[in-house]
C-alpha positions in Angstrom: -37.2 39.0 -56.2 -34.0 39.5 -54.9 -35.3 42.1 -52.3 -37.9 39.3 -51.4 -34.6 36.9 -50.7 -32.9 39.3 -48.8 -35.8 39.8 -46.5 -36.1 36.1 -46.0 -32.3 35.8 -44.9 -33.3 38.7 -42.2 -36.3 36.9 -41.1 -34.8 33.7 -40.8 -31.4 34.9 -38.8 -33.7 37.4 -36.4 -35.7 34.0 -35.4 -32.6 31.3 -35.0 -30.8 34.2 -32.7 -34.5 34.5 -30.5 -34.5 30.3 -30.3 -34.5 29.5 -26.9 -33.5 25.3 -27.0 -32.5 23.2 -29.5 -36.0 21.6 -30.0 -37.2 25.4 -31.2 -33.6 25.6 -33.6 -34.3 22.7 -35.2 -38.0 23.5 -36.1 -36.7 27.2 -37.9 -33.7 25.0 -39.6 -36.2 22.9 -41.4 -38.9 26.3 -42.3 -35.8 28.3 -43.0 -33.6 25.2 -45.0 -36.0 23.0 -45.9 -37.2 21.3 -49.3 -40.8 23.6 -48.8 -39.1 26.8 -47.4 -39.5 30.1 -49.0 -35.9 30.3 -49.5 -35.9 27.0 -51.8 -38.8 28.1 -53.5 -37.1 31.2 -54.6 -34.3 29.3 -55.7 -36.2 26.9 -57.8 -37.2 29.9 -59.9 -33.9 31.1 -60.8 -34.7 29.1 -64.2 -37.9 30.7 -65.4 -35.9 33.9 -65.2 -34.2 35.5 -68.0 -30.4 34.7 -68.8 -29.2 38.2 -67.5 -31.1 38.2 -64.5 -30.2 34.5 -62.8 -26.7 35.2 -61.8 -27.5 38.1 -58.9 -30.2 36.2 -57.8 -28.5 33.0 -57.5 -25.9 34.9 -56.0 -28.1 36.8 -53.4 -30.1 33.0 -52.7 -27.1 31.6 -52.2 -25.6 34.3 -49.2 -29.0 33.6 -48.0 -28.2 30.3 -47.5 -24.5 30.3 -45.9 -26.1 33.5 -43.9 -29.1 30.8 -42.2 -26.9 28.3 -41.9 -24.4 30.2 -40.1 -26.8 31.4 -37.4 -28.2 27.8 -37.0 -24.7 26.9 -36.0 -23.7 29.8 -34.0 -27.3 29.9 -32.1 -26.6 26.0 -31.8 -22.8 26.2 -30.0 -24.3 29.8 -27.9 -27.5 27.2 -26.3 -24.5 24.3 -25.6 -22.5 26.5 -23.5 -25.4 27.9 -21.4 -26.2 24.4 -20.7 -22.7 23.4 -19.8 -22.1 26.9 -17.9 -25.4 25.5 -16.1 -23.7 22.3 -14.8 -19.8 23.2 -14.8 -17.6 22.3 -12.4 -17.1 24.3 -9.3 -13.6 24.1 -8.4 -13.9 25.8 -5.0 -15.9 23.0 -3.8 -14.2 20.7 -1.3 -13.5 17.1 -3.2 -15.6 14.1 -2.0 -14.0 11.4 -0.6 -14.9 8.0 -2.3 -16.5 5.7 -0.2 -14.9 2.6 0.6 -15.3 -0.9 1.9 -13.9 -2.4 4.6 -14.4 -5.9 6.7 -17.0 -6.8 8.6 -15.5 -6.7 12.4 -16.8 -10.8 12.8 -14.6 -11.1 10.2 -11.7 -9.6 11.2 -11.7 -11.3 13.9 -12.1 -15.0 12.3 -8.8 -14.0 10.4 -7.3 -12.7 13.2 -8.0 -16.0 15.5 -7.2 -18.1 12.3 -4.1 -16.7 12.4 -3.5 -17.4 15.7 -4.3 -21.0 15.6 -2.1 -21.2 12.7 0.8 -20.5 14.4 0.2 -23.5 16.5 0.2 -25.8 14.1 -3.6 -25.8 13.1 -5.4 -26.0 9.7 -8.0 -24.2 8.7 -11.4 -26.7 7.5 -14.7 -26.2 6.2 -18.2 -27.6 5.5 -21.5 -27.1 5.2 -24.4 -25.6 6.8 -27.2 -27.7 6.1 -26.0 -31.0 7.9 -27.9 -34.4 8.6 -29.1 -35.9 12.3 -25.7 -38.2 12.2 -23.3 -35.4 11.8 -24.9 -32.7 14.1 -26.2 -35.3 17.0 -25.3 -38.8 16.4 -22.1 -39.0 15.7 -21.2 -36.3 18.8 -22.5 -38.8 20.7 -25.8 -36.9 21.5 -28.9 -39.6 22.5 -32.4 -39.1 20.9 -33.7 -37.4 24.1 -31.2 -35.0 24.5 -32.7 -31.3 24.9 -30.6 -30.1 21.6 -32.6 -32.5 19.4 -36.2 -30.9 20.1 -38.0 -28.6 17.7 -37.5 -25.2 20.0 -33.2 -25.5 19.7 -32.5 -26.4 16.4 -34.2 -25.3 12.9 -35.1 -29.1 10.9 -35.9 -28.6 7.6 -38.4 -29.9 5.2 -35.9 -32.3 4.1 -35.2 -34.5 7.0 -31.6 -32.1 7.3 -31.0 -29.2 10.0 -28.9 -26.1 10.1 -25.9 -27.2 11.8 -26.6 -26.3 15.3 -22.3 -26.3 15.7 -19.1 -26.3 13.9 -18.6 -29.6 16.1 -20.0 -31.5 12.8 -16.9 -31.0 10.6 -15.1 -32.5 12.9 -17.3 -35.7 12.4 -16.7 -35.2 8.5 -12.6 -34.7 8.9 -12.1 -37.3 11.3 -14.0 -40.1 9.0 -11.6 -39.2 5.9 -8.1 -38.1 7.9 -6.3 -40.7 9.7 -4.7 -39.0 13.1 -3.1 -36.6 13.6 -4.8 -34.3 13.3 -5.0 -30.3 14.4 -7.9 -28.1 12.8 -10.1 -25.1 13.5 -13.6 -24.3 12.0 -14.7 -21.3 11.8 -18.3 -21.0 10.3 -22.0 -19.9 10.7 -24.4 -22.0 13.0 -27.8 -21.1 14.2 -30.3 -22.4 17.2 -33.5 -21.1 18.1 -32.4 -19.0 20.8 -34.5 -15.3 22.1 -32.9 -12.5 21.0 -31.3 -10.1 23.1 -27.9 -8.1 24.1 -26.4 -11.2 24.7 -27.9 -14.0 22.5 -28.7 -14.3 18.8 -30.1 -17.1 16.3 -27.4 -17.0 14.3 -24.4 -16.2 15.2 -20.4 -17.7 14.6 -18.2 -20.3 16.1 -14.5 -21.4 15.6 -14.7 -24.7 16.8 -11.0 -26.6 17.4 -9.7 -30.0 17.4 -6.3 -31.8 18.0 -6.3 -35.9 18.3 -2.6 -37.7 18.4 -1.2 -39.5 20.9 -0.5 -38.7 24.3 -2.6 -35.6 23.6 -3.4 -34.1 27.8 -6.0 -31.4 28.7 -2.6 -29.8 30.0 -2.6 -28.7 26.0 -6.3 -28.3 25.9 -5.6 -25.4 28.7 -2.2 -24.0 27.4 -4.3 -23.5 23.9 -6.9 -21.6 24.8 -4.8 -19.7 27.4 -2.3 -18.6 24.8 -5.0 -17.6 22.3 -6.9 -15.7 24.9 -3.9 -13.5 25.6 -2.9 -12.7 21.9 -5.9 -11.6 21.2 -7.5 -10.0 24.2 -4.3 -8.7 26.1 -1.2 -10.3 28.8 -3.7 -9.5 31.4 -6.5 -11.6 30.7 -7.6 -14.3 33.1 -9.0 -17.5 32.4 -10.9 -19.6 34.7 -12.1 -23.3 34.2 -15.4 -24.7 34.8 -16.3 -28.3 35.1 -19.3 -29.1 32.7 -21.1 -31.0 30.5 -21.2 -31.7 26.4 -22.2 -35.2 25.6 -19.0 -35.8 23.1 -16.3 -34.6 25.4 -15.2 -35.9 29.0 -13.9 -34.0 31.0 -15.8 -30.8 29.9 -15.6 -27.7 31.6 -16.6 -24.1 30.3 -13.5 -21.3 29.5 -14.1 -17.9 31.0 -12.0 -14.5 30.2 -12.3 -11.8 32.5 -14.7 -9.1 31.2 -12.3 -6.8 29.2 -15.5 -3.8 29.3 -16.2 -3.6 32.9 -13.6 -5.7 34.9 -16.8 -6.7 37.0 -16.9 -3.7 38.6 -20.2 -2.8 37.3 -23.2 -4.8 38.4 -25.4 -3.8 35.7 -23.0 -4.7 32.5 -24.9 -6.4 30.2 -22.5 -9.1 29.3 -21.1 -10.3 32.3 -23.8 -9.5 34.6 -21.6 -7.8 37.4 -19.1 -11.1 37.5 -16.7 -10.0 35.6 -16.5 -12.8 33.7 -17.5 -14.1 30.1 -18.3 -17.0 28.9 -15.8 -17.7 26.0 -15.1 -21.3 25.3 -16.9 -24.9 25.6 -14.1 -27.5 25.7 -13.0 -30.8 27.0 -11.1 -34.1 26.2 -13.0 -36.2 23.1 -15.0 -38.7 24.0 -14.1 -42.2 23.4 -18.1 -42.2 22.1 -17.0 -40.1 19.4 -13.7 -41.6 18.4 -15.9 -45.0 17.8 -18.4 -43.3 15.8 -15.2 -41.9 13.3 -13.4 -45.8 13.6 -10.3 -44.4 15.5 -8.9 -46.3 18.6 -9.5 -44.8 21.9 -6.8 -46.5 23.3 -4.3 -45.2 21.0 -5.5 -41.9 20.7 -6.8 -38.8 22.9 -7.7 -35.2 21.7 -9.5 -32.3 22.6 -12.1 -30.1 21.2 -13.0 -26.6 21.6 -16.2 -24.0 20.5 -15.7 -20.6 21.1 -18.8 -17.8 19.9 -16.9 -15.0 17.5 -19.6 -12.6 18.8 -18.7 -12.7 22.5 -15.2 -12.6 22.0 -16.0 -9.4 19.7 -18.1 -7.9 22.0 -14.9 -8.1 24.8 -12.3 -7.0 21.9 -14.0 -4.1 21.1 -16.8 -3.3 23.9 -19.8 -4.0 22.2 -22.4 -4.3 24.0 -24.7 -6.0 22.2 -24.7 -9.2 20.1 -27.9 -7.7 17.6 -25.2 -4.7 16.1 -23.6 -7.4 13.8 -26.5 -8.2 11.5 -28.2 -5.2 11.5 -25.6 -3.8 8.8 -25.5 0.1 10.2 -23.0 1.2 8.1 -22.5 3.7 11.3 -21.3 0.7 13.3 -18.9 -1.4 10.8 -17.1 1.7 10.0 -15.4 2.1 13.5 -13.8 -1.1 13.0 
């Protein structure tokens, strides 16, 4: 009996050192350890035997048992560091630079002109997207045949509402719970059903601006955008005024900046088209139309009003050349700026 013992230890140690993963260890721990193993069976049997004879065999059984248990845990800690030698950690690698986030350049811009305005006295306002007729068309004065109004510019939805087709209608919503004075800019989303190209998208961004007090002149319509121009595009930039038309302003004229990517000396830039100049701003003095609409006296007050598209002046800040890179989130593109 006992050499049978002894030559279950060496069985059982030869196969846990030949294991090859823990699945295979765990199988010989139960055959080897087990309530049915030879070993146990053995050592159920130490009773039957006589008095003299129990103490070397339960002496024997039991270095059997330490012996297997001792190569289940030395096989089990010898697979663990082959696997962890398998995926250590090379410290002659170069490290890896997290990656992280940064503003999208539409946005840095908005804050950047929202700080400019700021420092002329303007607040910053807000409102929504999904307007009514009244606020995007009625109240700015706009008729029922007006071009705007038909199904190819603006997006109507099922609900009798649009998508704002300008910024122009928080103005609307300020002015008919704010008494004058009053000195804001918008800055916001708006969409029209425009074709897309380099130059023209169907959604894109204003920052639309309004200032109504008395004795307000287009002197300080012209100083404003003037001054912003030249913080944010440079000393140098030119601005030229043309007369226009919007239905809720008079006068209207159009603000252009000299092209800050060509200087219109290239006749096949594809954002100003060889002039040299880019259209920035839609402005003009608010129509009396529009002061009615809101309940405020005309002959009181005067402002002005201004809309400017975040993507053009983008495009000039940082020669983009076209309007389409801004929503196609290329991670390649918003990580110049």
């Amino acid at each position: 009996m006992l050499e049978e013992v002894q030559q279950l230890q060496s069985t059982a140690v030869g196969e846990i050192q030949a294991a090859q993963d823990q699945k295979a260890l765990e199988e010989l721990r139960v055959r080897h350890l087990g309530r049915k193993s030879p070993l146990r069976q053995a050592m159920s049997q130490i009773g039957k035997l006589p008095t003299a004879e129990r103490p070397a065999l339960g002496q024997v059984a039991g270095q059997a048992q330490k012996a297997i248990q001792q190569a289940i845990e030395d096989r089990e800690m010898a697979l663990r560091q082959a696997a962890d030698a398998g995926c250590s950690l090379d410290v002659t690698l170069p490290g890896r630079q997290p990656l992280f986030g940064r503003a999208h350049p539409l946005t840095q811009l908005t804050d950047e002109l929202v700080g400019i305005f700021q420092g002329m006295g303007f607040d910053v306002a807000d409102g929504p997207e999904a307007e009514d007729e009244y606020h995007n068309f009625d109240a700015l004065n706009t008729p029922t045949d007006h071009p705007a109004r038909d199904l190819q510019d603006t997006f109507y939805l099922k609900d009798a509402g649009l998508l704002r087709t300008q910024t122009s209608t928080v103005q609307i919503r300020v002015m008919e719970q704010t008494p004058p004075p009053i000195r804001i800019v918008v800055p916001g989303r708006v969409y029209r059903k425009e074709t897309v190209d380099a130059t023209h998208h169907f959604a894109f961004h204003q920052i639309e601006g309004l200032y109504v007090d008395r004795g307000v002149s287009f002197a300080d319509l012209k100083g404003t955008i003037e001054a912003m121009g030249q913080q944010l595009l440079g000393g140098d930039a030119k601005m030229r005024l043309r007369p226009h038309f919007f239905p809720f302003t008079e006068p209207s004229v159009e603000c252009d900046f000299t092209c800050t990517i060509c200087g219109g000396r290239n006749a096949t830039c594809s954002i100003c088209k060889g002039t040299g100049w880019i259209e920035i701003a839609g402005a003009g003095m608010v129509d009396p139309a529009v002061f009615e609409a809101v309940g405020y006296d005309s002959e009181e007050f005067t402002g002005f009003a201004f809309g400017m598209g975040l993507e053009r002046i983008a495009m000039m800040r940082y020669g983009i050349d076209d309007i389409r890179l801004f929503l196609e989130n290329d991670l390649r593109f918003t990580r110049q700026f």
